[in-house]
C-alpha positions as CSV (number, residue, x, y, z in Angstrom):
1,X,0.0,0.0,0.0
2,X,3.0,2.2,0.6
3,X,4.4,1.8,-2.5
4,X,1.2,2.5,-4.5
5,X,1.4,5.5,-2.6
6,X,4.6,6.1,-3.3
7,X,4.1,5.6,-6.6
8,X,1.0,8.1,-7.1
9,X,3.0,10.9,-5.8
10,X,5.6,10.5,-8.2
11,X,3.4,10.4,-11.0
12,X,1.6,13.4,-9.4
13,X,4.7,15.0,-9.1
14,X,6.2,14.4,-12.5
15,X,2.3,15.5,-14.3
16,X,3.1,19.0,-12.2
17,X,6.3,19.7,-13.8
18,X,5.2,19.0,-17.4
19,X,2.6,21.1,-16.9
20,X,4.5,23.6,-15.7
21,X,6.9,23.2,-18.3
22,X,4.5,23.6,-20.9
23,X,2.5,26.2,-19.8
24,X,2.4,30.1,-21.4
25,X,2.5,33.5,-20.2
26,X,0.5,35.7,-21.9
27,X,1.0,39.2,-22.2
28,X,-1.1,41.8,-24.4
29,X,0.2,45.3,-24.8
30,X,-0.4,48.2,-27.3
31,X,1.6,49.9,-29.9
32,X,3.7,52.2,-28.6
33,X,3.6,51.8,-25.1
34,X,6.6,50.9,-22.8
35,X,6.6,47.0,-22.1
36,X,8.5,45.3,-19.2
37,X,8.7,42.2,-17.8
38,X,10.7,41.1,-14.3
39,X,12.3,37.5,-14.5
40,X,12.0,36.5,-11.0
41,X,14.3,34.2,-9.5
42,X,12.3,32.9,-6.9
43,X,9.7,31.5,-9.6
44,X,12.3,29.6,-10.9
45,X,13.7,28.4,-8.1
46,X,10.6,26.5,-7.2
47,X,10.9,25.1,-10.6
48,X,14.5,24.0,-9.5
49,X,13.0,22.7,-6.2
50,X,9.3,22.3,-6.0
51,X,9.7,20.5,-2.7
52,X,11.9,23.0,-1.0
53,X,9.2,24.7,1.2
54,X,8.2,21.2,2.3
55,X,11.4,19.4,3.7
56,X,11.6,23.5,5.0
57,X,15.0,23.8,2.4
58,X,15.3,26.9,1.4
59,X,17.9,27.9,-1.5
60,X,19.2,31.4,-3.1
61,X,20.8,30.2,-6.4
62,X,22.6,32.4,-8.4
63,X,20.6,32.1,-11.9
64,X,21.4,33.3,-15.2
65,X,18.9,33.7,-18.2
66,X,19.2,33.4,-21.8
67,X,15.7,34.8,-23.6
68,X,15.5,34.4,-27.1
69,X,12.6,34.8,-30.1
70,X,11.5,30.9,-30.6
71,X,13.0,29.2,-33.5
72,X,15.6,32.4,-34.2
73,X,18.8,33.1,-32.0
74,X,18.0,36.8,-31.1
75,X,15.0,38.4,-29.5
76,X,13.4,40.8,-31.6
77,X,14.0,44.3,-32.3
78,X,12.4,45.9,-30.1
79,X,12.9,43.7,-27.2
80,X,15.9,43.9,-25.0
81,X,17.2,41.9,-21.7
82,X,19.1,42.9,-18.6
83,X,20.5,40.8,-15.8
84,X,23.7,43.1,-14.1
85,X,24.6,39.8,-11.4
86,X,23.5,36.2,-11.0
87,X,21.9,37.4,-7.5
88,X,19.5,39.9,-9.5
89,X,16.4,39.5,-11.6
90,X,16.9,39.7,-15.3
91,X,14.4,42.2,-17.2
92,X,12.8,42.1,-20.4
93,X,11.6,45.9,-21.7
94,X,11.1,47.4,-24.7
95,X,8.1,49.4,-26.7
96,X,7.0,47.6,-29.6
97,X,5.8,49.9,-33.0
98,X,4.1,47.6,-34.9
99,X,1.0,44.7,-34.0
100,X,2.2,41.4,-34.1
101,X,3.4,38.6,-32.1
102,X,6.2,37.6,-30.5
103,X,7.1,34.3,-28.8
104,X,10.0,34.6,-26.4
105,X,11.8,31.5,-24.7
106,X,13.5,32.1,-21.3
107,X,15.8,29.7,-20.2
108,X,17.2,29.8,-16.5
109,X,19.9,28.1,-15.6
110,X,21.2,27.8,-12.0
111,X,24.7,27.9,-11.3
112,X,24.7,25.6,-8.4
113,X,23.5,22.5,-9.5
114,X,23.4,23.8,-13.5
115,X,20.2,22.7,-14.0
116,X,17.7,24.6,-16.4
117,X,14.1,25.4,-16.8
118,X,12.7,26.9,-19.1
119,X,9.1,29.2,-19.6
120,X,7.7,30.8,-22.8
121,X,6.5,34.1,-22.8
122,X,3.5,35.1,-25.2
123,X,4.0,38.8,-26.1
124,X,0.7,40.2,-28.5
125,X,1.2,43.9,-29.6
126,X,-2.4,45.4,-30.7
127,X,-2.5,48.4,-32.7
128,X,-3.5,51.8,-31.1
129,X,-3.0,55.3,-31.4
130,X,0.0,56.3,-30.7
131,X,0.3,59.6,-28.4
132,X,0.9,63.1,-30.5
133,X,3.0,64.7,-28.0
134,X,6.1,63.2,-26.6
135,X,9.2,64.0,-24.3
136,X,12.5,62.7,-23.9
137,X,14.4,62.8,-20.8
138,X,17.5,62.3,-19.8
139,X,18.8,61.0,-15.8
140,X,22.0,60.9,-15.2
141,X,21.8,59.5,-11.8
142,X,20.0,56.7,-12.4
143,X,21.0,52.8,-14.3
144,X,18.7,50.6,-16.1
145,X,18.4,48.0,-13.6
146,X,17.2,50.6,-10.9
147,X,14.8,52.2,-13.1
148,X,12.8,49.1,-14.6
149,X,10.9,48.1,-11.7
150,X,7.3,49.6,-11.5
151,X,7.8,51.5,-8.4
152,X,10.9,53.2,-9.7
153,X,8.7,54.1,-13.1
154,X,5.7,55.0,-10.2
155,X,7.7,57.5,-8.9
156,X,9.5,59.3,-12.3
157,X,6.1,59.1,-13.8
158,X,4.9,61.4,-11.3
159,X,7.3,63.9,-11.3
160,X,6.9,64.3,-14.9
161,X,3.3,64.7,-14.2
162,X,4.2,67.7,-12.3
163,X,6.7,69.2,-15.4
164,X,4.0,68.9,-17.6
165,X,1.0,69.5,-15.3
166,X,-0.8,66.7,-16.4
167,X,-1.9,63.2,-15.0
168,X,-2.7,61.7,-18.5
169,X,0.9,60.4,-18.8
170,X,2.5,57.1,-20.3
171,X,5.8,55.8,-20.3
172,X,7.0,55.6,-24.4
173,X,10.3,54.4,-23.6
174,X,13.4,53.8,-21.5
175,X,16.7,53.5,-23.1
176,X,20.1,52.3,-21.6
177,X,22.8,55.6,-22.4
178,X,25.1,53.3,-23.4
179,X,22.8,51.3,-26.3
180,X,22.6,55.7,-27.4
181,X,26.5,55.2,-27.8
182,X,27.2,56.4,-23.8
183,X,30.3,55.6,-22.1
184,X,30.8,52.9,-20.0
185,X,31.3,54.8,-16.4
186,X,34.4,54.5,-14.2
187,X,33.8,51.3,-11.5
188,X,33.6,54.0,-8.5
189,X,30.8,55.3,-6.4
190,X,29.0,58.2,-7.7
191,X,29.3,57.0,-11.5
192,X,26.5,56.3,-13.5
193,X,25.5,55.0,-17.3
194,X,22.2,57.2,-17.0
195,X,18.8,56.4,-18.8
196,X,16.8,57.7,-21.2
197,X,13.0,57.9,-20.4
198,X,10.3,59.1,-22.7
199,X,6.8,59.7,-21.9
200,X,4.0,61.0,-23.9
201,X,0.3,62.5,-23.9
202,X,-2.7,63.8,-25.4
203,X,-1.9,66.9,-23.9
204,X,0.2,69.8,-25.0
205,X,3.8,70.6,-23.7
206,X,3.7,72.7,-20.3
207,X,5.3,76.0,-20.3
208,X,8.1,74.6,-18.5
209,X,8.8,72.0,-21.0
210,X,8.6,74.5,-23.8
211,X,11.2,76.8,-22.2
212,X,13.8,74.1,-23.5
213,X,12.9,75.1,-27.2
214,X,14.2,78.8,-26.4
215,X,16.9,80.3,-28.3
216,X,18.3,81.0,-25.1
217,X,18.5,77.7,-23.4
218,X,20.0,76.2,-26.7
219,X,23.0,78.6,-26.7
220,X,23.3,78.2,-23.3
221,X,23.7,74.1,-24.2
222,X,26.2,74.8,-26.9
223,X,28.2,77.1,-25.1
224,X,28.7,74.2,-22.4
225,X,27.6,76.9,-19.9
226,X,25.9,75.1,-16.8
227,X,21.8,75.6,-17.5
228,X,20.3,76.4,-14.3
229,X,17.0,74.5,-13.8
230,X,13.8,77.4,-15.2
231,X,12.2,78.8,-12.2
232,X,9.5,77.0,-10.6
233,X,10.8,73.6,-13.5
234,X,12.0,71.6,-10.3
235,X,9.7,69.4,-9.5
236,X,12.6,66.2,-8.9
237,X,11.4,64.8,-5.3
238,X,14.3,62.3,-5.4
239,X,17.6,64.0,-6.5
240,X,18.7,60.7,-8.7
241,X,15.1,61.4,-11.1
242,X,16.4,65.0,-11.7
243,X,16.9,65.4,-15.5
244,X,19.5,67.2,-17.6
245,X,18.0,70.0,-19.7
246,X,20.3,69.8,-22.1
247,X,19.4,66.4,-23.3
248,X,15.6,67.1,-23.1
249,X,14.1,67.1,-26.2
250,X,10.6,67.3,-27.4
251,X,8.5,65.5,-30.0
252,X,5.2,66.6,-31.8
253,X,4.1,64.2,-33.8
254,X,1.5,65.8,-35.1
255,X,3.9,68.0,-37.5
256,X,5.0,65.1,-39.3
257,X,6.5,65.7,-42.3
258,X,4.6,64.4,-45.2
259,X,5.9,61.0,-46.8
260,X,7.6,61.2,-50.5
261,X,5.8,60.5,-53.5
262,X,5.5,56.8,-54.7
263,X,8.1,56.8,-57.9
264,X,6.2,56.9,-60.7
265,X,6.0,52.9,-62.3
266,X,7.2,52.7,-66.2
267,X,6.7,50.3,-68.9
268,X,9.1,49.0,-68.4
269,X,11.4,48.7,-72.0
270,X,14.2,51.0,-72.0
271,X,14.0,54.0,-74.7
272,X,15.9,53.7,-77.8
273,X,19.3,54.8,-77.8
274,X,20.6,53.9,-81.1
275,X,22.9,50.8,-81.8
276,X,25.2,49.3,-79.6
277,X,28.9,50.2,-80.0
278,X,31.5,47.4,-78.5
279,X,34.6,49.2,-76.9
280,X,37.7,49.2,-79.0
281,X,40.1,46.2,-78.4
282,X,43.3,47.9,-76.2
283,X,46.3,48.4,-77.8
284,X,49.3,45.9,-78.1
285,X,51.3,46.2,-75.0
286,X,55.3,45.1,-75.3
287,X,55.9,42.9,-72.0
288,X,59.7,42.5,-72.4
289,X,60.6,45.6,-69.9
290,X,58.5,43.8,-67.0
291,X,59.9,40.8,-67.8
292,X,63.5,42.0,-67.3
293,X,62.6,44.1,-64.6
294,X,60.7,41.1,-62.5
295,X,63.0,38.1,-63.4
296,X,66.9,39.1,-64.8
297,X,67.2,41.5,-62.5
298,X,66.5,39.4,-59.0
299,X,68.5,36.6,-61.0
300,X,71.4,38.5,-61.9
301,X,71.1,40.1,-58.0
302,X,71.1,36.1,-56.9
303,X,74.2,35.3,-59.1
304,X,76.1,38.1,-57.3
305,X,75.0,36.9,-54.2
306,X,76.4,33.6,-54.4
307,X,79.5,34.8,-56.4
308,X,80.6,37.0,-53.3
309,X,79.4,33.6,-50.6
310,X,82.0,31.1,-52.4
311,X,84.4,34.0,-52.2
312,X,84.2,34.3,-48.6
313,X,83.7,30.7,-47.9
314,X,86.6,29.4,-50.2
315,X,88.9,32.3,-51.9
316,X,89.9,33.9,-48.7
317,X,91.3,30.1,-46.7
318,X,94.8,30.7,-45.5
319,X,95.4,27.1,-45.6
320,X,97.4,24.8,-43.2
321,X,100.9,24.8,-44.5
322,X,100.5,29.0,-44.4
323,X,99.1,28.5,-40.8
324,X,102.0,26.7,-39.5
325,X,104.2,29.0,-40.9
326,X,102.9,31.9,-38.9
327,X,102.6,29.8,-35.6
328,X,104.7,29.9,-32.9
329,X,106.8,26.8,-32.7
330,X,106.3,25.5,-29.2
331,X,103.2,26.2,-29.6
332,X,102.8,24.1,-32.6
333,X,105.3,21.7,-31.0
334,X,102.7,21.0,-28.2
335,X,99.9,20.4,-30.5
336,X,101.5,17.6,-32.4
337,X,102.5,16.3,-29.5
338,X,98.8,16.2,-27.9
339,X,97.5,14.6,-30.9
340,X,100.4,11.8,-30.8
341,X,99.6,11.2,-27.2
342,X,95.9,10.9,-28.0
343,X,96.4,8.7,-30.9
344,X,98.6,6.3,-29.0
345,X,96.0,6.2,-25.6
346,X,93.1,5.5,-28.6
347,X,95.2,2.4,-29.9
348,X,95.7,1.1,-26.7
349,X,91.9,0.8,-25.6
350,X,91.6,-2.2,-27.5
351,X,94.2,-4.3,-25.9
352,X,94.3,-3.8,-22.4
353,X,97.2,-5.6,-22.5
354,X,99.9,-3.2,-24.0
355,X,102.8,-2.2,-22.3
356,X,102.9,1.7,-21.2
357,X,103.0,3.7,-23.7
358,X,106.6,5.1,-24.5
359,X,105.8,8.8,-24.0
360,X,105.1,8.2,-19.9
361,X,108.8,6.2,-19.8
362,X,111.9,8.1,-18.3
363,X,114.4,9.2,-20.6
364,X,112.4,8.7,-23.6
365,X,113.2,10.7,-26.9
366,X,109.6,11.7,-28.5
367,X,110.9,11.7,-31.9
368,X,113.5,8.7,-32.0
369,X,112.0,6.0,-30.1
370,X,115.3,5.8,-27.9
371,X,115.5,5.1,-24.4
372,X,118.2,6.5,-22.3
373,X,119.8,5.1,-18.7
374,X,118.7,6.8,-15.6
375,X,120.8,9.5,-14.1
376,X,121.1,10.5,-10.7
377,X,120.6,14.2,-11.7
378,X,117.5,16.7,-11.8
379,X,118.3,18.6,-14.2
380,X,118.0,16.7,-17.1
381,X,114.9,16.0,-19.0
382,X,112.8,13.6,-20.0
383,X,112.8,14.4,-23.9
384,X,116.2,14.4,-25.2
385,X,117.3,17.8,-27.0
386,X,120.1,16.4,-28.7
387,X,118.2,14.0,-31.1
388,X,115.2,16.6,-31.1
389,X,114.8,19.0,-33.8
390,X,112.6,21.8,-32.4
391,X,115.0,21.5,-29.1
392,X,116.3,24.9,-30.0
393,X,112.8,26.2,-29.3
394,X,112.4,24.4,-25.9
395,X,112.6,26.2,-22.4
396,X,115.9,26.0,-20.4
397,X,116.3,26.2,-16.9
């Protein structure tokens, strides 16, 4: 009975996670409206461990996501995805400008035990009006991770709402400064990418907004002066959602310029333009210069070459007979004599029965073979200068 138990919960178990696995996310937004969407890691992690909460094990798994457009690598061109650390929630945003549909695959893979889960998120953009009068602000305090939650949005929104005196306010837009060709920031406190919000509305640019189209305030911008926020314009109730006027710009889209003119469509069969005149052949060209100039002349450069090598290598040999001449005669004395020595030590490593050789023997003469009685004396030596011919060269004590 246990086991059928057993059994029932594992089957319940496994029907949970295929469900899970295959279910959707919808999510319907209009045209032109800002769209974001928070990967939270904690939904995942019950994917990871759905039985966590009941053995009371609770885990904080660094994750990592990979979204993509199903069946294509990328998402899609509107879309874009932030994750700044493996301990944060990743972020999908963007505003979409035309209707269609999009089906985005999120993978989440968790760098503990590197398992992966994956969801599929159901994005439908429906066509709707998009609003005539829009506004694009720049905060230089701020990064795009800090800015994508709702709250964050929640609380910009509303100070725009008091720059344009308005409530009928929507979020167009937020835009990493870097993806607007930004720098990347020093790695210290106090340094920022910044973010690019745009909002919009039905209603008409406040007077403090339209202060920024001033002849004034756009020398003032080129000059690189420092533009003083327009009296009573400061409506920033946290100093990190204070925007740069500089960077403000405004958008009326209902002064759109009027689209070209279609081209005009032909027949179709070009207009008669006489008969056709083939180019003239080129004249004869004499290839004999380039032929000297890109093979006799390296070859007779290579000839040279090796002319002057067998010169040094052979012509400029002393020789041996002109090398002993110039060489000191003890000195050349005591190299025959090393090379005598070592030929006679060479002949007797065959036969390790030899007598000594003749050049360790007392009294022995070198060059005549002749052995002489020992003599009580010190001061004669061992190789005999009367029978030796260099003994005129030989020191004397």
């Amino acid at each position: 009975m246990a086991g059928c138990r057993s059994w029932v919960f594992c089957l319940t178990v496994c029907a949970v996670s295929l469900f899970e696995a295959s279910a959707e996310i919808k999510v319907t937004i209009p045209v032109g409206k800002f769209f974001t969407y928070e990967l939270l890691r904690e939904t995942f992690q019950n994917d990871f461990e759905p039985l966590s909460k009941v053995y009371g094990r609770l885990y904080d798994d660094p994750m990592i996501f990979k979204c993509n457009r199903q069946t294509f690598p990328d998402l899609p061109e509107w879309l874009r995805f932030t994750q700044r650390h493996p301990y944060d929630n990743g972020f999908l945003y963007g505003t979409p400008m035309s209707a269609g549909k999009s089906v985005i695959e999120i993978y989440a893979i968790n760098k503990r035990s590197y398992e992966a889960a994956r969801h599929i998120l159901v994005i439908k953009a429906t066509a709707e009006k998009m609003l005539p009068y829009q506004a694009e602000f720049f905060l230089k305090l701020r990064e795009i991770e800090k800015v994508l939650p709702s709250s964050v949005q929640d609380e910009i929104k509303q100070d725009v709402q008091n720059l344009w005196d308005t409530e009928a306010l929507e979020i167009v837009n937020i835009t990493n400064a870097l993806d607007r060709g930004g720098r990347v920031p020093l790695p210290l406190a106090g340094h920022f990418e910044g973010v690019y919000v745009k909002v919009g509305s039905e209603q008409y640019f406040s007077d403090c907004l339209l202060r920024v189209t001033t002849p004034e305030h756009q020398k003032q911008c080129r000059a690189g002066d420092k533009v003083k926020v327009p009296g009573g314009c400061n409506f920033c109730s946290i100093p990190s959602n204070c925007i740069t006027w500089c960077k403000t710009e405004l958008f009326d889209l209902t002064k759109r310029q009027p689209a070209p003119p279609a081209p005009t469509m032909g027949s179709g069969i070009l207009e008669d333009g006489g008969d056709f005149n083939p180019p003239e052949s080129p004249p004869s060209r004499d290839f004999f210069p380039d032929y000297i100039v890109t093979v006799i002349v390296p070859l007779i450069l290579a000839i040279i070459l090796c002319l002057l090598l067998a010169y040094i290598m052979f012509g400029r040999r002393e020789g041996v007979e002109k090398r002993n001449e110039r060489t000191n005669q003890i000195q050349l004395y005591h190299h025959h004599t090393i090379h005598g020595n070592s030929d006679e030590l060479r002949s007797m490593a065959g036969d390790r029965g030899a007598p000594s050789p003749m050049s360790t023997l007392p009294m022995f003469n070198s060059r005549t073979g002749d052995r002489a009685a020992p003599l009580q004396s010190d001061s004669i030596p061992l190789i005999m200068a009367q029978h030796d011919p260099y003994s005129d060269t030989l020191p004397r004590k």
